[in-house]
C-alpha positions as CSV (number, residue, x, y, z in Angstrom):
1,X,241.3,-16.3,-89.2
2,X,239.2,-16.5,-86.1
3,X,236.8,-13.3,-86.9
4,X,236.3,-14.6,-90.8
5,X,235.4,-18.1,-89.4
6,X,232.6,-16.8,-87.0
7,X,231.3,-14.4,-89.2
8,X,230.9,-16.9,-92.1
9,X,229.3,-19.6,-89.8
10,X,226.8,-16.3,-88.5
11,X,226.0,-15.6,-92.2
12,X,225.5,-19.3,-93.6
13,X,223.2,-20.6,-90.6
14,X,219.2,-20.0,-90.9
15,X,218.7,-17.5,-88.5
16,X,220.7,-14.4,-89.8
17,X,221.3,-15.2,-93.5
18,X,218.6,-11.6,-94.1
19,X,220.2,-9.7,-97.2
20,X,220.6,-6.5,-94.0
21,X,222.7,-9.2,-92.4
22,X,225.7,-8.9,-94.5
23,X,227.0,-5.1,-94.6
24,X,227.0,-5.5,-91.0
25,X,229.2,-8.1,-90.5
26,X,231.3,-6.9,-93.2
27,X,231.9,-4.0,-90.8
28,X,232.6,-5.8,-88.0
29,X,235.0,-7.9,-89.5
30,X,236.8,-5.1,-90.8
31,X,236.9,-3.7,-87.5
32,X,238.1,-6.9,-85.6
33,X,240.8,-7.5,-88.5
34,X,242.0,-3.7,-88.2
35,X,242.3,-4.3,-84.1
36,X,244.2,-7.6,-84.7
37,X,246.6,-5.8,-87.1
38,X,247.2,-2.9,-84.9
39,X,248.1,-5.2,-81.6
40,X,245.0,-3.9,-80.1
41,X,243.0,-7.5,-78.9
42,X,246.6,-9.2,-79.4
43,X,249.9,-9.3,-79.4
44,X,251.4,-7.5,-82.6
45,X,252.0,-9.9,-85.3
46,X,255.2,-11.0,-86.7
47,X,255.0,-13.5,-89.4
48,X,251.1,-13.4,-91.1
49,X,251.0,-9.3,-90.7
50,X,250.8,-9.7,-94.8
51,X,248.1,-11.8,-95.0
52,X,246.2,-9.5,-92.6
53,X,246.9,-6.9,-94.9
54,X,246.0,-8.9,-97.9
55,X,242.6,-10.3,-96.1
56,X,241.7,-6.3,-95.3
57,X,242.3,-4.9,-98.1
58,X,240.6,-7.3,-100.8
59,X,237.1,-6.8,-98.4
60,X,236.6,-3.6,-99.5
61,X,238.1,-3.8,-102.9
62,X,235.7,-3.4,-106.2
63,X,235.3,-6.9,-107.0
64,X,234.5,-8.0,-103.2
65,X,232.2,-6.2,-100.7
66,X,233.6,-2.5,-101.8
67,X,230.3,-1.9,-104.5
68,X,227.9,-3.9,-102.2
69,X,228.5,-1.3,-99.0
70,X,227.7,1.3,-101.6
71,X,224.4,-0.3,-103.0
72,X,221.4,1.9,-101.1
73,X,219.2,-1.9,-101.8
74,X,222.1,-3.3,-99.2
75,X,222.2,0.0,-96.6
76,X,218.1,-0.2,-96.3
77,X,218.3,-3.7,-95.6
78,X,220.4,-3.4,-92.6
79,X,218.8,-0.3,-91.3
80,X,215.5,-1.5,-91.3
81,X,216.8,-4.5,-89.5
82,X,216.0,-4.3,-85.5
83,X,219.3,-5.8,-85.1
84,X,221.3,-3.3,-86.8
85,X,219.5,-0.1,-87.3
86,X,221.6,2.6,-88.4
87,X,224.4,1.6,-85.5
88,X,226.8,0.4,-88.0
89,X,226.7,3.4,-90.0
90,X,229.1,4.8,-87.3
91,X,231.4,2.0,-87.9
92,X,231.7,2.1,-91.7
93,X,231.5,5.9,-92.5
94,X,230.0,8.2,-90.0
95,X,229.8,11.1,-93.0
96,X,227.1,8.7,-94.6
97,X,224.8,8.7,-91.7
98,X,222.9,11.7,-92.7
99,X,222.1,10.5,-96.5
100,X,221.6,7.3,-95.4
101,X,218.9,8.4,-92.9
102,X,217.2,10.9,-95.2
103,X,216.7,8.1,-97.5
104,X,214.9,6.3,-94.7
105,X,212.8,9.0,-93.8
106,X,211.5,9.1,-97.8
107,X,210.8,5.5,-97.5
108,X,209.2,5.5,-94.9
109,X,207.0,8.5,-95.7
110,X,206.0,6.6,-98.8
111,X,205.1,4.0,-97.4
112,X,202.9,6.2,-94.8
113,X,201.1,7.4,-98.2
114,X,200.3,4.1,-99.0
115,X,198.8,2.8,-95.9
116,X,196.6,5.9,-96.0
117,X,196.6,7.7,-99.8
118,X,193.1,10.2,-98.5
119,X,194.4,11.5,-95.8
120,X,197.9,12.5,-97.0
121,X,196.3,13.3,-100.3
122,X,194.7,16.2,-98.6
123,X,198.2,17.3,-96.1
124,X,199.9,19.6,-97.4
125,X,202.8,22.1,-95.5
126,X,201.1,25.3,-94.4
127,X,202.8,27.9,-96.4
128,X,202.0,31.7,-96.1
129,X,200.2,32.2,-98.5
130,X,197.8,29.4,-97.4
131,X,197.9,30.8,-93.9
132,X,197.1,34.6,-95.1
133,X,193.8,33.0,-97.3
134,X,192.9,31.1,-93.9
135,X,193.2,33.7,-91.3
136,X,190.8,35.7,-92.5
137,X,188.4,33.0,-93.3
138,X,188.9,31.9,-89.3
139,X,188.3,35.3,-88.2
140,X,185.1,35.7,-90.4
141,X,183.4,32.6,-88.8
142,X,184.4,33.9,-85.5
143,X,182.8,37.0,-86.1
144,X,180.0,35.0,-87.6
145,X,179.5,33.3,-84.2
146,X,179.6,36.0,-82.2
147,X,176.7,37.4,-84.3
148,X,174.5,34.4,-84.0
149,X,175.0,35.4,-79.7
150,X,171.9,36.2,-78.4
151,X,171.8,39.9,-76.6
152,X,170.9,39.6,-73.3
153,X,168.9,42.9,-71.8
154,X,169.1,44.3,-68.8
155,X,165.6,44.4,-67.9
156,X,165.7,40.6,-68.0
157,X,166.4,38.2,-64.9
158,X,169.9,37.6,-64.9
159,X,169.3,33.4,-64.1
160,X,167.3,33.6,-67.3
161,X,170.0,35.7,-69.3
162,X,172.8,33.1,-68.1
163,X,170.8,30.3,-68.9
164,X,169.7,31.7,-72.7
165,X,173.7,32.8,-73.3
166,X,175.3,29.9,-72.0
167,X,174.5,27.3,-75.1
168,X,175.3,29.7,-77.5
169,X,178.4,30.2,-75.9
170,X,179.7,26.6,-75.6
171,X,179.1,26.1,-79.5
172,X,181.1,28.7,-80.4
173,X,183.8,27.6,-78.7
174,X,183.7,24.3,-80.1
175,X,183.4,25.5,-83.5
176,X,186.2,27.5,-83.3
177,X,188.1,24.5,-81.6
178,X,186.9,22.5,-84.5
179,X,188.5,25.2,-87.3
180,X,192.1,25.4,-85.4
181,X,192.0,21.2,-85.7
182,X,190.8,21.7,-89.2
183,X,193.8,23.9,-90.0
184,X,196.4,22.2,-87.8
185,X,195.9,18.9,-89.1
186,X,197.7,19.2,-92.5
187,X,200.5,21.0,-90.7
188,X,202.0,17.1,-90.3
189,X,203.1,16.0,-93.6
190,X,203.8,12.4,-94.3
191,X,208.0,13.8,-94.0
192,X,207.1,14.8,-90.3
193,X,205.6,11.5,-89.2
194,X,208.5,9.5,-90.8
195,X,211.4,11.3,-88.9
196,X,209.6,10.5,-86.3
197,X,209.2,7.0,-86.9
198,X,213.4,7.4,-87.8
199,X,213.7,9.0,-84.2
200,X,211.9,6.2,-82.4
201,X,213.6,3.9,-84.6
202,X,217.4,5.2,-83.4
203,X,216.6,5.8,-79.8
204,X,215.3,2.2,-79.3
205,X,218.4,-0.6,-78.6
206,X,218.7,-3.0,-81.1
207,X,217.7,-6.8,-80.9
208,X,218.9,-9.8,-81.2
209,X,215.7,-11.4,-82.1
210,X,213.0,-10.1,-84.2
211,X,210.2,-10.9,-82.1
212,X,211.9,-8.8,-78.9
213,X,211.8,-5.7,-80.6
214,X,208.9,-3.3,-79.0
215,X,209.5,-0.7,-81.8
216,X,209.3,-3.2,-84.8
217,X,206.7,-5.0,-83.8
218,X,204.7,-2.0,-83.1
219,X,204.8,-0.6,-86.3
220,X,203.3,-1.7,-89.7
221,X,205.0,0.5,-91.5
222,X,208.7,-0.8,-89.7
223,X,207.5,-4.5,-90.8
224,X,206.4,-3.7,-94.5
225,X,210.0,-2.3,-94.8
226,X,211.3,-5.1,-93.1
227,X,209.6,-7.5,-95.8
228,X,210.6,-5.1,-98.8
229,X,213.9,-4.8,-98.3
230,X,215.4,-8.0,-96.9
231,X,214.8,-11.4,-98.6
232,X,214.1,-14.4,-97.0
233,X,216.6,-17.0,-95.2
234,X,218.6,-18.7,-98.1
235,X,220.6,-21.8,-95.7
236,X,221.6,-25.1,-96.4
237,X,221.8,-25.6,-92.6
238,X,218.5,-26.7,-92.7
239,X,218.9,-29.4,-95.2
240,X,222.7,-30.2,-93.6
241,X,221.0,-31.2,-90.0
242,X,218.5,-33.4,-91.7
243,X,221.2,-35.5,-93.0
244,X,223.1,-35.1,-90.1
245,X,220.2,-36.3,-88.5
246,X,219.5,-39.6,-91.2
247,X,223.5,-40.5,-89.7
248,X,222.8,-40.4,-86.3
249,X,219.7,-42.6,-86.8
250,X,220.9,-45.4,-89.9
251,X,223.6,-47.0,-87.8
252,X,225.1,-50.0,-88.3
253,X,223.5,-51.6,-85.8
254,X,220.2,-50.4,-87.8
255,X,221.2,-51.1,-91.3
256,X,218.0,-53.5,-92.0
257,X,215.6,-50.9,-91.2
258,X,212.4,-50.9,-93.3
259,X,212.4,-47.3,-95.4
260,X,208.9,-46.6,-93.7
261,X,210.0,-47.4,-90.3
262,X,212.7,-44.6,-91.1
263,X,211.0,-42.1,-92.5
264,X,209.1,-42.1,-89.5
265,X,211.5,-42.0,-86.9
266,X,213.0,-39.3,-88.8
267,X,209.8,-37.4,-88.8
268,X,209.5,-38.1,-85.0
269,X,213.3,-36.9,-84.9
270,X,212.6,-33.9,-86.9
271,X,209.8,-32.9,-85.1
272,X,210.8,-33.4,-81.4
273,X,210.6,-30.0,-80.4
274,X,207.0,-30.1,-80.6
275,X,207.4,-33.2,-78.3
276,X,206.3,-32.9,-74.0
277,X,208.4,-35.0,-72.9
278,X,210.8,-33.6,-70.0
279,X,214.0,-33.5,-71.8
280,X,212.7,-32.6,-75.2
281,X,210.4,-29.7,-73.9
282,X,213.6,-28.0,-72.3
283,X,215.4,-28.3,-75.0
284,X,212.1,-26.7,-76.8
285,X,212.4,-24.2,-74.1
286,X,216.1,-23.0,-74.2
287,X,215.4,-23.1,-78.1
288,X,212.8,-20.2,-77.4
289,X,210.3,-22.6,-79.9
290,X,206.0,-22.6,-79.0
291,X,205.2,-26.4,-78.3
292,X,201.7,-27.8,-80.7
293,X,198.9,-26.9,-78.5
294,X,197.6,-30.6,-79.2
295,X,200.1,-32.8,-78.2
296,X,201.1,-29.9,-74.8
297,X,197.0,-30.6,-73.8
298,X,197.3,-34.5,-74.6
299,X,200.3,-34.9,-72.5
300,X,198.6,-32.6,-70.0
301,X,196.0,-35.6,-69.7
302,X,198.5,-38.1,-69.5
303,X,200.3,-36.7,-66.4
């Protein structure tokens, strides 16, 4: 029962209770259940092998977890997490990778669209037929500049002739560099630019913290996906600690206490991260939390 215990105490704390949290642990429990069954990280069992059977196959039965790791609301969660990604796709079923990715690469390209409806209004895929009604029209404005030249003759001085050819010259080559831009640019559809966004994605490690992640924090369009698809931390761990905390404080030795005098030393309690004192500021520190920029200066002073 080991795996089953960790995993729930992983999914009820406040730092990874995201809705893209859950499908992934399912998976891994499945995985460390299905090693423990077949003597892989243990000895073989002899007496609660049927329980192990039981506890595996009611977690992906139809009125467990077997219609949630079908819901597309649930894969998109934990793909566009940075601690999951599409790495536990290979775990669960490798033959959905693919139509779980393509459906990333459409969200994200709508998303592209909305951060930017002009320009993707006017990209489009160049076809054929677009490229045979462009062609000429690039080869008639080339033609068109090489009319507007001017003729140098031969009677004239040939540091005068360089001098009069040169400009016209240099602006025809920028308008024809100007044209191929003009014509290459809606070559990248809002599709291209999210498989690449998918590529970076996949070929970046995952994270174990959000804010360590160079590719998600990088990208807008990564974070707005982030927000749409996975809720916000639901935990009563929160709320457990504070009265955990009231315990540790209302002793018996305390018991006529003054409810003021409490609920500040309670606040002070609550709040001691944000504390620069020596022992609270390392424990600030291993807890990866930013101290108050007031009371860090004040007790700057102080020393």
């Amino acid at each position: 029962m080991a795996p089953i215990a960790i995993n729930l105490d992983i999914l009820q704390g406040d730092r990874e209770s995201y809705l893209g949290s859950l499908l992934p642990h399912i998976v891994h429990l499945k995985d460390d259940l299905t090693k423990i069954r077949d003597g892989i990280s243990n000895p073989p069992l002899v007496y609660t092998k049927e329980l192990l059977e039981v506890l595996l196959t009611r977690l992906v039965a139809s009125d467990r977890f077997g219609q949630t790791l079908e819901n597309i609301d649930y894969q998109m969660a934990a793909c566009f997490h940075p601690s999951y990604k599409l790495n536990w796709i290979q775990f669960w079923d490798p033959e959905k990778y693919d139509g779980i990715r393509n459906h990333m690469i459409t969200m994200v390209a709508k998303e592209i669209r909305d951060q930017d409806p002009e320009e993707h209004s006017r990209s489009r895929p160049v076809t054929a037929e677009l490229r045979s009604r462009t062609e000429p029209a690039a080869t008639a404005s080339t033609s068109r500049g090489m009319q507007s030249i001017p003729v140098c003759d031969d009677d004239d001085d040939d540091d005068v002739a360089e001098k009069r050819c040169r400009p016209s010259l240099a602006q025809l080559y920028n308008k024809i560099k100007q044209a191929t831009a003009r014509e290459e640019a809606p070559k990248r559809s809002s599709i291209e630019k999210a498989r690449e966004f998918i590529d970076m994605w996949e070929n970046t490690p995952a994270s174990e913290n959000l804010m360590d992640d160079a590719a998600f924090l990088d990208s807008q369009v990564m974070i707005n996906l982030f927000l749409a698809t996975n809720t916000g931390v639901v935990s009563s761990a929160a709320c457990e600690r504070f009265f955990s905390q009231g315990k540790d404080i209302l002793r018996a030795k305390r018991e006529r206490m003054t409810p003021n005098l409490f609920e500040g030393v309670m606040f002070l309690r609550g709040n001691g991260h944000l504390w620069a004192v020596p022992k609270l500021r390392k424990n600030r520190e291993s807890a990866h939390r930013k101290p108050h920029p007031a009371l860090e200066y004040l007790a700057n002073e102080k020393c």
